[in-house]
TORGUPA-801728 format. One record per atom (N, C-alpha, C, O): residue number from 0; atom name; z, x, y. Coordinates in pm, whole numbers, plus 50000, padded with zeros to 5 digits. Atoms other than C-alpha are relative to their C-alpha. Layout:
+------+-------+-------+-------+-------+
: zado : vexro :    zz :    xx :    yy :
+------+-------+-------+-------+-------+
:  NUM :    CA :     Z :     X :     Y :
...
+------+-------+-------+-------+-------+
//
This chain:
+------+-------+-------+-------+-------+
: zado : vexro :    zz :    xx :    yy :
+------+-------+-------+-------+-------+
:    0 :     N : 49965 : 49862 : 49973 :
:    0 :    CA : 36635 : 81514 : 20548 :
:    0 :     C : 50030 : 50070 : 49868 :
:    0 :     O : 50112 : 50041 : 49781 :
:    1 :     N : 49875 : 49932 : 50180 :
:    1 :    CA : 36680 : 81777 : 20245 :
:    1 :     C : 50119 : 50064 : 50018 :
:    1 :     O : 50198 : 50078 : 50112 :
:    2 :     N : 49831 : 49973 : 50033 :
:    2 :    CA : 36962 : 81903 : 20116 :
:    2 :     C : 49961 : 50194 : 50140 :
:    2 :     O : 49991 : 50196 : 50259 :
:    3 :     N : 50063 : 49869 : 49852 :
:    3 :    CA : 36827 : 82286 : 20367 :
:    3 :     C : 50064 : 49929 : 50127 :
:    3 :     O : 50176 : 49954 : 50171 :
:    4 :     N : 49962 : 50019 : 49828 :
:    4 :    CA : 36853 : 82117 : 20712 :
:    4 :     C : 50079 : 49930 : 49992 :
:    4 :     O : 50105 : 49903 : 50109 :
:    5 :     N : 49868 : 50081 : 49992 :
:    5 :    CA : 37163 : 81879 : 20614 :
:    5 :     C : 50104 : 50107 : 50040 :
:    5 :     O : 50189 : 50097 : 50128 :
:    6 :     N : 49891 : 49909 : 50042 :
:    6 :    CA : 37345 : 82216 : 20505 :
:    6 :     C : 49982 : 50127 : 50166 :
:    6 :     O : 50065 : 50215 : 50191 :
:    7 :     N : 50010 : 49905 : 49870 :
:    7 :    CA : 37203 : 82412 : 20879 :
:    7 :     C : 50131 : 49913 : 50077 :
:    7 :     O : 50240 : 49949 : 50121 :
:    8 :     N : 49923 : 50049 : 49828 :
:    8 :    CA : 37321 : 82103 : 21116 :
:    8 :     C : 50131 : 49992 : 49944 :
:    8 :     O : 50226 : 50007 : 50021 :
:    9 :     N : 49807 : 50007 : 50012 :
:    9 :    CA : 37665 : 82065 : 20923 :
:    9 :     C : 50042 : 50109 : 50050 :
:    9 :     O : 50141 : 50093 : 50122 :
:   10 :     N : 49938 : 49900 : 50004 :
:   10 :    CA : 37713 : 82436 : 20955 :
:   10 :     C : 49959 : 50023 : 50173 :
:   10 :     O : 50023 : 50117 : 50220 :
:   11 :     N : 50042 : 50039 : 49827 :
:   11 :    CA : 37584 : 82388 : 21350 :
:   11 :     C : 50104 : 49922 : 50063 :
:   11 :     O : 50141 : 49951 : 50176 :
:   12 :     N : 49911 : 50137 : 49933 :
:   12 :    CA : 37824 : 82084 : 21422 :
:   12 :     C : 50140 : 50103 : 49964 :
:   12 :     O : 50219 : 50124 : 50055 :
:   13 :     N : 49843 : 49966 : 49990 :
:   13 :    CA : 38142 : 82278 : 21266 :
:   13 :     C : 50025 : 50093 : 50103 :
:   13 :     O : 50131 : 50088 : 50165 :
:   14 :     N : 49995 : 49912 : 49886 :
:   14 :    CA : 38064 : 82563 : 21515 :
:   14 :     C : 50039 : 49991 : 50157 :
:   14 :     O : 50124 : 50035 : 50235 :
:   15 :     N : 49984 : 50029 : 49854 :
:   15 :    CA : 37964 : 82412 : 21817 :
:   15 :     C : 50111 : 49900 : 50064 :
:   15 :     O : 50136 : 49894 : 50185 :
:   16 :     N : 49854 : 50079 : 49999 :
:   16 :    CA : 38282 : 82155 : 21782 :
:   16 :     C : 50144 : 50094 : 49944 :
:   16 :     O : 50264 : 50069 : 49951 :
:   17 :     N : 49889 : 49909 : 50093 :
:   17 :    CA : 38477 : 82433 : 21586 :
:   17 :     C : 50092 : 49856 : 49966 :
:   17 :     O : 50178 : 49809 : 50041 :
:   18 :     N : 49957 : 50062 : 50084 :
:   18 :    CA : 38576 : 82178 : 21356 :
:   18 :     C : 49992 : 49983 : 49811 :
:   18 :     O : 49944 : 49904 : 49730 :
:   19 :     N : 50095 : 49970 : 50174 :
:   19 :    CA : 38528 : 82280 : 20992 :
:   19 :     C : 50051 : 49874 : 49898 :
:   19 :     O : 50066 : 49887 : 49777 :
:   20 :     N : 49963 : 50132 : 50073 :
:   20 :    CA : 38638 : 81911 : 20885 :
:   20 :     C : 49830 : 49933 : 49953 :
:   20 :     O : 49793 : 49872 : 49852 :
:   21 :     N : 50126 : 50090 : 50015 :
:   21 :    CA : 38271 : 81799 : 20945 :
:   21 :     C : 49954 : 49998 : 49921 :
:   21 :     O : 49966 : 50097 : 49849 :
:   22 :     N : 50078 : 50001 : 50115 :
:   22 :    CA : 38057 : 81678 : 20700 :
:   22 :     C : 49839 : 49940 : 50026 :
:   22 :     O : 49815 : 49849 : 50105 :
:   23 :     N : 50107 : 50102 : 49966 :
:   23 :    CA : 37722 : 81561 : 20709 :
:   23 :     C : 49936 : 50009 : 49856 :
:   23 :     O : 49908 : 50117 : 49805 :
:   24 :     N : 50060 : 50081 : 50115 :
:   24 :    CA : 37575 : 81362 : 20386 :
:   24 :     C : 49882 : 49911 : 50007 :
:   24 :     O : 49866 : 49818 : 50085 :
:   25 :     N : 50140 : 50090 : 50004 :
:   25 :    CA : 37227 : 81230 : 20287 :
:   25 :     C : 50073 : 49889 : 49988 :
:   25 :     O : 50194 : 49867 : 49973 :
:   26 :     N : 50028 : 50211 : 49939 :
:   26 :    CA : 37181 : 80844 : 20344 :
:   26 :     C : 49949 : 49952 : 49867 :
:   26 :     O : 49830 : 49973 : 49840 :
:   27 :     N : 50113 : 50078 : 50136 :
:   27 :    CA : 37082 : 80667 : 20002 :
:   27 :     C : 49853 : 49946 : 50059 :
:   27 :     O : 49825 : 49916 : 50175 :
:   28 :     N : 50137 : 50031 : 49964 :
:   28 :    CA : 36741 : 80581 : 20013 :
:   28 :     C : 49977 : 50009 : 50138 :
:   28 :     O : 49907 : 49915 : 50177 :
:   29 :     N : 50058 : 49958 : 49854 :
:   29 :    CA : 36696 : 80717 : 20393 :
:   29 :     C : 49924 : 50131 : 49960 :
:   29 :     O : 49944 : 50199 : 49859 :
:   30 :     N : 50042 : 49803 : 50039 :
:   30 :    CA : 36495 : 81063 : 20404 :
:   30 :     C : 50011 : 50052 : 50207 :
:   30 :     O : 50045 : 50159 : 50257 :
:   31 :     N : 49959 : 49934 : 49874 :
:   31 :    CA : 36511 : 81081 : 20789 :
:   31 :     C : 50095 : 49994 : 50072 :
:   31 :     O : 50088 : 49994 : 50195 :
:   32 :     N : 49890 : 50002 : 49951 :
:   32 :    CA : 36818 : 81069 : 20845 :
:   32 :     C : 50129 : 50027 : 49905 :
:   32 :     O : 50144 : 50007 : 49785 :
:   33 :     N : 49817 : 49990 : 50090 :
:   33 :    CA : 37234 : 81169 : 20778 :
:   33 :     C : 50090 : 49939 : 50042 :
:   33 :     O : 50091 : 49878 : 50149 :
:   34 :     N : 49899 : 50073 : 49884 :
:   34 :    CA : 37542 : 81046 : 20833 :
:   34 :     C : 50136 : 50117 : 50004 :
:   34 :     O : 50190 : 50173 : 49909 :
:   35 :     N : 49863 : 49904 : 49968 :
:   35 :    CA : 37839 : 81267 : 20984 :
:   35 :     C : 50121 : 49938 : 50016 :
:   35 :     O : 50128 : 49852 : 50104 :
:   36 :     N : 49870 : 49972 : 50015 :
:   36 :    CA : 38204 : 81263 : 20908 :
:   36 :     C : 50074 : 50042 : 50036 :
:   36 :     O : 50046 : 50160 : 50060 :
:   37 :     N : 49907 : 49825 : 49985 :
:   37 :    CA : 38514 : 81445 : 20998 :
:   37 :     C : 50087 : 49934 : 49878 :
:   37 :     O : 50052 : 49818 : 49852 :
:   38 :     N : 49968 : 50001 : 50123 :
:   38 :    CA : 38696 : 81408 : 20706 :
:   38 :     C : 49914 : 49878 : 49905 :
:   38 :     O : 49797 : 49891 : 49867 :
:   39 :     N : 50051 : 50101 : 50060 :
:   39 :    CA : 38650 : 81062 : 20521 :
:   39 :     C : 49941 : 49908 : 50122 :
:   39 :     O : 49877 : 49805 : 50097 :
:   40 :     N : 50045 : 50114 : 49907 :
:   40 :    CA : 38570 : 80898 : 20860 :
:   40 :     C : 49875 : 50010 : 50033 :
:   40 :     O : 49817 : 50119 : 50032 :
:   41 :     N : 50171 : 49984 : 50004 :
:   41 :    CA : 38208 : 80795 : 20929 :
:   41 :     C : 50005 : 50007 : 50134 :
:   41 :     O : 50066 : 49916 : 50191 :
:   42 :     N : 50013 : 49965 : 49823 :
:   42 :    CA : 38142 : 80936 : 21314 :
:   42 :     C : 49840 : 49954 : 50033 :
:   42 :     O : 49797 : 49949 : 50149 :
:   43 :     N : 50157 : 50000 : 49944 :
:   43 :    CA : 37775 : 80870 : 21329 :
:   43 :     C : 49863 : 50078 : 49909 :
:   43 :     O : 49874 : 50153 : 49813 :
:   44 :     N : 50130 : 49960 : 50060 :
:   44 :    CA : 37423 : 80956 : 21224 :
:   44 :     C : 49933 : 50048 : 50050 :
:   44 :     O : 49888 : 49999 : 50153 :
:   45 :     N : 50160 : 49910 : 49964 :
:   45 :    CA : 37157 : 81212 : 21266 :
:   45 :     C : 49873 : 49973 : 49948 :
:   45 :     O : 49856 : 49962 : 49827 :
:   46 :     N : 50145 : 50076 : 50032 :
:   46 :    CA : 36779 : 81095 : 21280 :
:   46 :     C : 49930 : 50160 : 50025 :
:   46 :     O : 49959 : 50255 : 50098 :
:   47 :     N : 50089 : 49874 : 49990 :
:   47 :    CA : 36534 : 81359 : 21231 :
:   47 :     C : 49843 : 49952 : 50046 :
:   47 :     O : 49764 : 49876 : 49991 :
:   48 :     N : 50086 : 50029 : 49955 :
:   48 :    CA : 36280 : 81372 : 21467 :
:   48 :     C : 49859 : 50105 : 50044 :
:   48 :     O : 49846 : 50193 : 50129 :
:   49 :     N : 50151 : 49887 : 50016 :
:   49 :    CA : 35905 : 81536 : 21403 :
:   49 :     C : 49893 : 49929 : 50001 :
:   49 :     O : 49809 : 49926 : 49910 :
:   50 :     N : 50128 : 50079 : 49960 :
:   50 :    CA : 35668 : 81312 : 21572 :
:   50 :     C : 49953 : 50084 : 50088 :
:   50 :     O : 49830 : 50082 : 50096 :
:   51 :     N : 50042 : 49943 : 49893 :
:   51 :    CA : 35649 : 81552 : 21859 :
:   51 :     C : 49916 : 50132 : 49924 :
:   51 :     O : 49877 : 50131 : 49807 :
:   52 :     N : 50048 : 49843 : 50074 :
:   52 :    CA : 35504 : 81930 : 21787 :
:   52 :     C : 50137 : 50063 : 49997 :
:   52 :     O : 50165 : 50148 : 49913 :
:   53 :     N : 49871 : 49909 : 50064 :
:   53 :    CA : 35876 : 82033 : 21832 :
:   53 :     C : 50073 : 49887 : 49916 :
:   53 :     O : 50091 : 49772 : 49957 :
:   54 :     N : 49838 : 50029 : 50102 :
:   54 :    CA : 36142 : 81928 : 21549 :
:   54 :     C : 50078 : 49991 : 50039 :
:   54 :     O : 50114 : 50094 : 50095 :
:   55 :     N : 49874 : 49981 : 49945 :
:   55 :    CA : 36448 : 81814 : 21654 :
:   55 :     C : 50059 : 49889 : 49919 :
:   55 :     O : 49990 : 49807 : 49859 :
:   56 :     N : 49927 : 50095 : 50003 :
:   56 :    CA : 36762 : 81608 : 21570 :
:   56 :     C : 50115 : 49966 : 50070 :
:   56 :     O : 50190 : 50039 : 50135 :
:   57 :     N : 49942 : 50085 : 49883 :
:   57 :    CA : 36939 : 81342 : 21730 :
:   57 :     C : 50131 : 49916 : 49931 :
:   57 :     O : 50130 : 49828 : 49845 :
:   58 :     N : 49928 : 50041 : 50030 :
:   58 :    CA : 37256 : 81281 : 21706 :
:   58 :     C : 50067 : 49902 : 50086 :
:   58 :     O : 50089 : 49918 : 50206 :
:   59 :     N : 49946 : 50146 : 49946 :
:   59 :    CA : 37422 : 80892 : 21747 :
:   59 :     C : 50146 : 49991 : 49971 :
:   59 :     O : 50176 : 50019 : 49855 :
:   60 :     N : 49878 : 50041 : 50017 :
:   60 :    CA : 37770 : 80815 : 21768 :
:   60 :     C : 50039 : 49886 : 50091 :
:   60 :     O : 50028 : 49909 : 50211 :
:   61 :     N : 49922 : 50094 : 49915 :
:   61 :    CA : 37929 : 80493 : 21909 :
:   61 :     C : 50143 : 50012 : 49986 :
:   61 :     O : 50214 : 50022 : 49886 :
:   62 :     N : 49835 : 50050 : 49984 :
:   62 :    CA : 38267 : 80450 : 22049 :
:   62 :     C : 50047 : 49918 : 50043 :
:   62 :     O : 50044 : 49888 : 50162 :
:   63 :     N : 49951 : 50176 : 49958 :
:   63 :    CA : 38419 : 80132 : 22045 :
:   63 :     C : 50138 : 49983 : 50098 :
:   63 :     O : 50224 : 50069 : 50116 :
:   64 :     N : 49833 : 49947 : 49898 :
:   64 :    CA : 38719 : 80027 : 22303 :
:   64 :     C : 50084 : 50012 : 49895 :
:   64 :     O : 50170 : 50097 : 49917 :
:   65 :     N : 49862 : 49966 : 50065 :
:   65 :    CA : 38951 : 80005 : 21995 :
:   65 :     C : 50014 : 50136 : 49974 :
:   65 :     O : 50118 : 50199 : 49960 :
:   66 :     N : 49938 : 49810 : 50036 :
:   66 :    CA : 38886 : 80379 : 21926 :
:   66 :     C : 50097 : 50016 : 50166 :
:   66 :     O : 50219 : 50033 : 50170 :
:   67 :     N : 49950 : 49952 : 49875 :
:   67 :    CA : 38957 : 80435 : 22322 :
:   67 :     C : 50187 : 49978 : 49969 :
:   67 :     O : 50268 : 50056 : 50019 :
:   68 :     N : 49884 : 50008 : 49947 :
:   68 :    CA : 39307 : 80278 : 22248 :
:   68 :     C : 50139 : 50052 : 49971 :
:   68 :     O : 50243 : 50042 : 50037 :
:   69 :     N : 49961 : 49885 : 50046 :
:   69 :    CA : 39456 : 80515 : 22032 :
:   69 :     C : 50024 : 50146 : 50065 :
:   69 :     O : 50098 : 50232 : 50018 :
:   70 :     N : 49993 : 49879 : 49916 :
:   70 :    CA : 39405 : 80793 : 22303 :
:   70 :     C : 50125 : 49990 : 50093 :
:   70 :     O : 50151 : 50080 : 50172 :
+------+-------+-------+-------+-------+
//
């Protein structure tokens, strides 16, 4: 992903979460893909997907039971 559509979906994710903690950072040696943050914590990764005729990306997050047990 370039540094353009990293700097859309971050500014997409703080909106539609209204969270302006988020971050999303290129991947060393990945190009289709980022990984998202809310502060220093790693939440998951966005794959960029343009096999189809539309463009899109897909965002992954797992939640493990130990996150659940904190709630």
């Amino acid at each position: 992903m370039n540094p353009d559509e990293i700097r859309k979906i971050e500014a997409y994710l703080r909106s539609k979460f209204e969270l302006p903690s988020i971050q999303v950072r290129a991947r060393p040696k990945k190009d289709d893909s980022a990984e998202v943050y809310i502060g220093e914590e790693f939440i998951g990764v966005i794959f960029r997907d343009d096999e189809d005729e539309d463009l899109s990306w897909n965002f992954q997050m797992a939640i493990l039971e130990i996150d659940l047990e904190d709630v």
